[in-house]
DSSP file (Angstrom, degrees, kcal/mol; ACC not computed):
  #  RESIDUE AA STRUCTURE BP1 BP2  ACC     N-H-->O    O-->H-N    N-H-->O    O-->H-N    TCO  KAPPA ALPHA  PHI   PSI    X-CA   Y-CA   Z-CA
    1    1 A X    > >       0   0    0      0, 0.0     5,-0.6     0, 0.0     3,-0.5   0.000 360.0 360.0 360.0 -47.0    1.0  -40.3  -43.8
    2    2 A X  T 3 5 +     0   0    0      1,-0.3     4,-0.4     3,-0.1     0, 0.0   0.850 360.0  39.4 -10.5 -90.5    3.0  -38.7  -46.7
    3    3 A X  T 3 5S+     0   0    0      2,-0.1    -1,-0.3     0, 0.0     0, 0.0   0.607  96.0  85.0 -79.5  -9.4    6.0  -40.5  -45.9
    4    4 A X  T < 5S-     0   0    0     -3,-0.5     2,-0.3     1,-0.1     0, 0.0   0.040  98.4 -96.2 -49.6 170.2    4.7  -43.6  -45.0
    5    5 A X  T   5 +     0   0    0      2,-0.0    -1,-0.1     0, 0.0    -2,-0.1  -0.079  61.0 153.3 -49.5  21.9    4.1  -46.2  -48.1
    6    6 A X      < -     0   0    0     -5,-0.6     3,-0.1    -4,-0.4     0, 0.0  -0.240  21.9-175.1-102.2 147.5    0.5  -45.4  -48.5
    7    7 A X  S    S+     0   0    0      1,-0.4    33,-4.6    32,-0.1     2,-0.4   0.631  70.4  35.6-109.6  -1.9    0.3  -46.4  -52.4
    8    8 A X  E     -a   40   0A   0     31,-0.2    -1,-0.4    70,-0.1     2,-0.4  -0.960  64.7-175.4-158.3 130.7   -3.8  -45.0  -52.6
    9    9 A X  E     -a   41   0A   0     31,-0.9    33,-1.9    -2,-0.4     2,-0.4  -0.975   3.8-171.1-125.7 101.8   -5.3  -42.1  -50.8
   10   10 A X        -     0   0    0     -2,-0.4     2,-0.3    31,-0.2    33,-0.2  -0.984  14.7-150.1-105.4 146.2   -9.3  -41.1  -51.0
   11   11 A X        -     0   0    0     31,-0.5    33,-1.2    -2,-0.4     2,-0.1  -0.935   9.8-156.9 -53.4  69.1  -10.1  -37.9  -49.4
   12   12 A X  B     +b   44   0B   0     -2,-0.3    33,-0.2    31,-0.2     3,-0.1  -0.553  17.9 173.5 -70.6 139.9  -13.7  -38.4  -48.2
   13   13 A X        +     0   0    0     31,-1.4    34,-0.4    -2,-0.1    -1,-0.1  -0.209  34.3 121.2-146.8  53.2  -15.0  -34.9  -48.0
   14   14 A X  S    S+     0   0    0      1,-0.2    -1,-0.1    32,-0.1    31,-0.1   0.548  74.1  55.4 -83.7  -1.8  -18.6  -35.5  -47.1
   15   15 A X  S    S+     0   0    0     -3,-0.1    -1,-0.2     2,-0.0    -2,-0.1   0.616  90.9 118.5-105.8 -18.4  -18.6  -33.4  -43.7
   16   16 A X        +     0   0    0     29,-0.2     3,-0.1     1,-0.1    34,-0.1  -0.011  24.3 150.4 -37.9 134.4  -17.3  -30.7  -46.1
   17   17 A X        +     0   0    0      1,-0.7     2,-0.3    32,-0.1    -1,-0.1   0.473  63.6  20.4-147.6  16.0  -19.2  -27.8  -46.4
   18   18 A X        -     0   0    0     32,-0.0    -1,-0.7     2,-0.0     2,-0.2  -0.808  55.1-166.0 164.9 133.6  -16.5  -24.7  -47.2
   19   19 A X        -     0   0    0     -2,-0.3    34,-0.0    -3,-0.1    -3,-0.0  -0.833   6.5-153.2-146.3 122.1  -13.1  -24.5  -48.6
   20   20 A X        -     0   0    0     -2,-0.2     4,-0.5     1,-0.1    -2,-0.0   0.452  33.0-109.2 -58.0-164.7  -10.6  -21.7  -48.6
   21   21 A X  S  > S+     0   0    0      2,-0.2     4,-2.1     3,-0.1    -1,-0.1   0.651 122.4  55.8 -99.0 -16.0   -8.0  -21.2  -51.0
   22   22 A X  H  > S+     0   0    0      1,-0.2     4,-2.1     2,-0.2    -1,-0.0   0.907 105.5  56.9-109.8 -41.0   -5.2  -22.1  -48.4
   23   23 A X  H >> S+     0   0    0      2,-0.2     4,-1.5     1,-0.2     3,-1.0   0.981 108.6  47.1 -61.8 -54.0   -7.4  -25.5  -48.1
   24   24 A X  H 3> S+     0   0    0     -4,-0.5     4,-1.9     1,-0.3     5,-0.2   0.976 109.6  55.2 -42.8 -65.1   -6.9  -26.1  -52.3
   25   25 A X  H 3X S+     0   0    0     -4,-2.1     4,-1.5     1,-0.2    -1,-0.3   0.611 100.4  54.8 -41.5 -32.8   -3.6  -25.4  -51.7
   26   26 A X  H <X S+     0   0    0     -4,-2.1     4,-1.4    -3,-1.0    -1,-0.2   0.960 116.3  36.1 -74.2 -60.9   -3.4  -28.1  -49.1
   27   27 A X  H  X S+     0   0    0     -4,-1.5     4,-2.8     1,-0.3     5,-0.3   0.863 107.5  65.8 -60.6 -35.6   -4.7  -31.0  -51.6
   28   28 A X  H >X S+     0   0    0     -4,-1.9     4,-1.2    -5,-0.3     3,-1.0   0.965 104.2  44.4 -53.2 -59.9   -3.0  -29.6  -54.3
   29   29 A X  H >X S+     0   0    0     -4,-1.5     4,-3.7     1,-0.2     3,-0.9   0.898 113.6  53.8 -31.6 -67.3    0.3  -30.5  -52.4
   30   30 A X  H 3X S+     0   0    0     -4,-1.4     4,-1.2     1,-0.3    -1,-0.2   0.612 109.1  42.8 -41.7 -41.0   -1.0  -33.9  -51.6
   31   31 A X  H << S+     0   0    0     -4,-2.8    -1,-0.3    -3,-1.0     4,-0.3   0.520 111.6  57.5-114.9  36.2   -1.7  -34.8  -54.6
   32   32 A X  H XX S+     0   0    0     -4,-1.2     4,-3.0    -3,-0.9     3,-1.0   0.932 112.7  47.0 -38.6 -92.0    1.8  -33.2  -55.8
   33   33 A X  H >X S+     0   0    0     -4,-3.7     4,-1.2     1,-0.3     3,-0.9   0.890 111.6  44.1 -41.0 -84.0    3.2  -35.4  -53.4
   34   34 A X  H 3X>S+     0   0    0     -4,-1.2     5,-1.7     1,-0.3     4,-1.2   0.850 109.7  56.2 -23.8 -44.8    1.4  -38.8  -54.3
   35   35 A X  H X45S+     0   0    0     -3,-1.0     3,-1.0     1,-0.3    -1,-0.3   0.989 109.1  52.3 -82.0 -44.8    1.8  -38.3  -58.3
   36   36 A X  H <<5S+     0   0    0     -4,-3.0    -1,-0.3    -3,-0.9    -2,-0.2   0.765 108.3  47.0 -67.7 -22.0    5.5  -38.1  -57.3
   37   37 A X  H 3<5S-     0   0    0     -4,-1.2    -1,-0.2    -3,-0.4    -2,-0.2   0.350 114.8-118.2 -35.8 -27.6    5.2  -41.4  -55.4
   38   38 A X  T <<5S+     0   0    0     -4,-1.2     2,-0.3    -3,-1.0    -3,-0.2   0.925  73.7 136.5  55.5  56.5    3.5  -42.9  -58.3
   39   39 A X      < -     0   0    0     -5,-1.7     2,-0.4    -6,-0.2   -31,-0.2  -0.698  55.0-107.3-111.8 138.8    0.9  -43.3  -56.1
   40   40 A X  E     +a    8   0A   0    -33,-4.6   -31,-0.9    -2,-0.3     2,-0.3  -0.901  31.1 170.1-103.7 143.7   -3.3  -42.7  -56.5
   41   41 A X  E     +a    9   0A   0     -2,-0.4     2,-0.2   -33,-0.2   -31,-0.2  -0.773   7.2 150.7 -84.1 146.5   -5.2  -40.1  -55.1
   42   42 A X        -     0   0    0    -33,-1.9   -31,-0.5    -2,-0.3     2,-0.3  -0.895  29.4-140.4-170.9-179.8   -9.0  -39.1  -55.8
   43   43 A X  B     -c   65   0C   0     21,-1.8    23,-1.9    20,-0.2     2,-0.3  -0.977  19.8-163.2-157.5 135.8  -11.4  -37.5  -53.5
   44   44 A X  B     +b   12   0B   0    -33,-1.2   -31,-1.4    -2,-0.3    23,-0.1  -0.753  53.5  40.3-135.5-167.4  -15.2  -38.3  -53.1
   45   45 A X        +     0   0    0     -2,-0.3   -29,-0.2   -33,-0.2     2,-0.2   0.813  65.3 178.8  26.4  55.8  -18.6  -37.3  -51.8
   46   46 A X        -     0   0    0     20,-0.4    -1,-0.2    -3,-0.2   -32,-0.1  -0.489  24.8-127.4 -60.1 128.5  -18.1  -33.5  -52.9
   47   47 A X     >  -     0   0    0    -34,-0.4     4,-1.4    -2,-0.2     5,-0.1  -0.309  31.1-100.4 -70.2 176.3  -21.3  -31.4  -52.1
   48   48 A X  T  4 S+     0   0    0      1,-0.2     4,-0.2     2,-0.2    -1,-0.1   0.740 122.6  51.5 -73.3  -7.5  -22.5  -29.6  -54.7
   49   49 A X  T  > S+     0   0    0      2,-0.2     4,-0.9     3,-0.1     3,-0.3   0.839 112.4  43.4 -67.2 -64.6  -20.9  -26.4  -53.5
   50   50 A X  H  > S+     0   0    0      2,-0.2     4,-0.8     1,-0.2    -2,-0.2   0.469 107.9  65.3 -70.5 -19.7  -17.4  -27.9  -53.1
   51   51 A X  H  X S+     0   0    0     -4,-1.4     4,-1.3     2,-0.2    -1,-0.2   0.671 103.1  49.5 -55.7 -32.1  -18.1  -29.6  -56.6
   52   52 A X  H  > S+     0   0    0     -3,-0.3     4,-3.0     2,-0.3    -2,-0.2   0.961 106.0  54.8 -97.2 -67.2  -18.1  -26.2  -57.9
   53   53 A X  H  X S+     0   0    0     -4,-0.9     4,-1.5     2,-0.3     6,-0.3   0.627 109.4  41.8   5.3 -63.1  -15.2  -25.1  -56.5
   54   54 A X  H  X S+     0   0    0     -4,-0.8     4,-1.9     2,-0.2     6,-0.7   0.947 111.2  54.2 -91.9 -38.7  -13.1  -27.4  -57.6
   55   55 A X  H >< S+     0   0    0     -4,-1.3     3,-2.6     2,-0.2    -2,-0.3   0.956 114.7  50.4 -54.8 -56.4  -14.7  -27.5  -61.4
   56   56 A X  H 3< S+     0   0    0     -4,-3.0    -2,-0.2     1,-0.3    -3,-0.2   0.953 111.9  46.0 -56.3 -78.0  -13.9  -23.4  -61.1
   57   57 A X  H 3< S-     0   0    0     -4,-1.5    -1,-0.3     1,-0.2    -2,-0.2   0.530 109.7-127.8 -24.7 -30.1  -10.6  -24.2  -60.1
   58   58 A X  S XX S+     0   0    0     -3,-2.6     3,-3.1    -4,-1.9     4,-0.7   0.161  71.8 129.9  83.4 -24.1  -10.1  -26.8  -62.8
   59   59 A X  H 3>  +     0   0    0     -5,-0.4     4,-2.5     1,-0.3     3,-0.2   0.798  63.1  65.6 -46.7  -7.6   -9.0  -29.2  -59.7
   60   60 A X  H 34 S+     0   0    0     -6,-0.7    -1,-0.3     1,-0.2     5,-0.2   0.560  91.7  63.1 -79.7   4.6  -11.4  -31.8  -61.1
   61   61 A X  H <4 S+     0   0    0     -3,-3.1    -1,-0.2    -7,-0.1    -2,-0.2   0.167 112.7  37.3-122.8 -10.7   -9.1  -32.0  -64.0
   62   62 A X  H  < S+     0   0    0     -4,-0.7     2,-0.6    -3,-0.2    -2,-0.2   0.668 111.2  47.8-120.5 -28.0   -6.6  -33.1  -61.7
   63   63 A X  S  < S-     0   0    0     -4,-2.5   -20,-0.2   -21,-0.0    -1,-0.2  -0.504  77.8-126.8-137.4 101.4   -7.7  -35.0  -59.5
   64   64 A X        -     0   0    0     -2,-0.6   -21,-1.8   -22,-0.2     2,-0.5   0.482  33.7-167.6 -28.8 128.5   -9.9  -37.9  -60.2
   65   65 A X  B     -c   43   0C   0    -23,-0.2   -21,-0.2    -5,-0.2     2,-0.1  -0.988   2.2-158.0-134.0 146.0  -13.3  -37.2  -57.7
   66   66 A X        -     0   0    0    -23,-1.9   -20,-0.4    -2,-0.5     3,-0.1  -0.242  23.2-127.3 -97.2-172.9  -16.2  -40.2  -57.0
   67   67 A X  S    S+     0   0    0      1,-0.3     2,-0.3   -23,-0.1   -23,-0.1   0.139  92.0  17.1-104.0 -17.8  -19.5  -39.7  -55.9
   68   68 A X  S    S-     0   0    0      1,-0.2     4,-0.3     2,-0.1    -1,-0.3  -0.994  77.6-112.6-149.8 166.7  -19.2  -42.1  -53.2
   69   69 A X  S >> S+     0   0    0     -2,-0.3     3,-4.6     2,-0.2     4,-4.5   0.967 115.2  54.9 -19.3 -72.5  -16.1  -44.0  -51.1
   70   70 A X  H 3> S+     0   0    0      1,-0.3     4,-2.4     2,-0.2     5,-0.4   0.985 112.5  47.4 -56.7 -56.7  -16.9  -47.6  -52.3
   71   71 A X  H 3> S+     0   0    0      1,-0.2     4,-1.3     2,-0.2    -1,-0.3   0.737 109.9  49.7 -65.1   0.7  -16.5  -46.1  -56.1
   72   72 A X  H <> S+     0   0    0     -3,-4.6     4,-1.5    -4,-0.3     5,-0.5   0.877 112.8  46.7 -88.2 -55.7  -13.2  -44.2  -55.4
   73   73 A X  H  X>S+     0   0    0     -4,-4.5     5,-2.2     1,-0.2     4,-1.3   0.934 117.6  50.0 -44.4 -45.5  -11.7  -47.4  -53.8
   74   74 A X  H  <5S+     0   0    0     -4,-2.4     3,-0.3    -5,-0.2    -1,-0.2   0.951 113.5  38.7 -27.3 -70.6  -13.1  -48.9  -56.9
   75   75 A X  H  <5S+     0   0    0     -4,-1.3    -1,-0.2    -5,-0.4    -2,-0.2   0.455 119.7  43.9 -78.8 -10.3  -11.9  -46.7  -59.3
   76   76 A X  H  <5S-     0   0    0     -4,-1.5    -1,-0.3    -3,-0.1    -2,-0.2   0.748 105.3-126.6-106.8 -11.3   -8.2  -46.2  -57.6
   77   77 A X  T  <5       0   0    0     -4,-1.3    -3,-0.2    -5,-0.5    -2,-0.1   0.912 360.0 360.0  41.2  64.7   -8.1  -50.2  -57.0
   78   78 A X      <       0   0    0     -5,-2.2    -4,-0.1    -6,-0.2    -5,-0.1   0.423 360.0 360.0 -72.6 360.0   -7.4  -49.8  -53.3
């Protein structure tokens, strides 16, 4: 999907329940890759668990997260 055009990416990550470090690593790439595209990424319907996570991590500081789909599409204008 990476090389394709895709010019907006959400991450729904409501089935989520656990994330490793090698799994950070993975979005961190992704949205690597996108920002170099000039392209948007965001990610929504974080539990509170995986919310935490990324706020520890500081990834919320990178990468724009919704509370729901519809508001990420909103918010990226997909």
């Amino acid at each position: 999907m990476l090389k394709d055009n895709v010019n907006t990416f959400v991450l729904n990550m409501e089935n989520l329940s656990y994330i490793s470090s090698a799994g950070l690593r993975v979005i961190l790439l992704v949205a690597k890759q996108m920002q170099g595209k000039s392209a948007k990424f965001g990610m929504c319907s974080l539990s509170d668990s995986i919310s935490e996570v990324f706020q520890i991590s500081g990834f919320d500081k990178i990468i724009p997260t919704h509370a729901t789909q519809a508001e990420a599409i909103s918010s990226l204008g997909a």
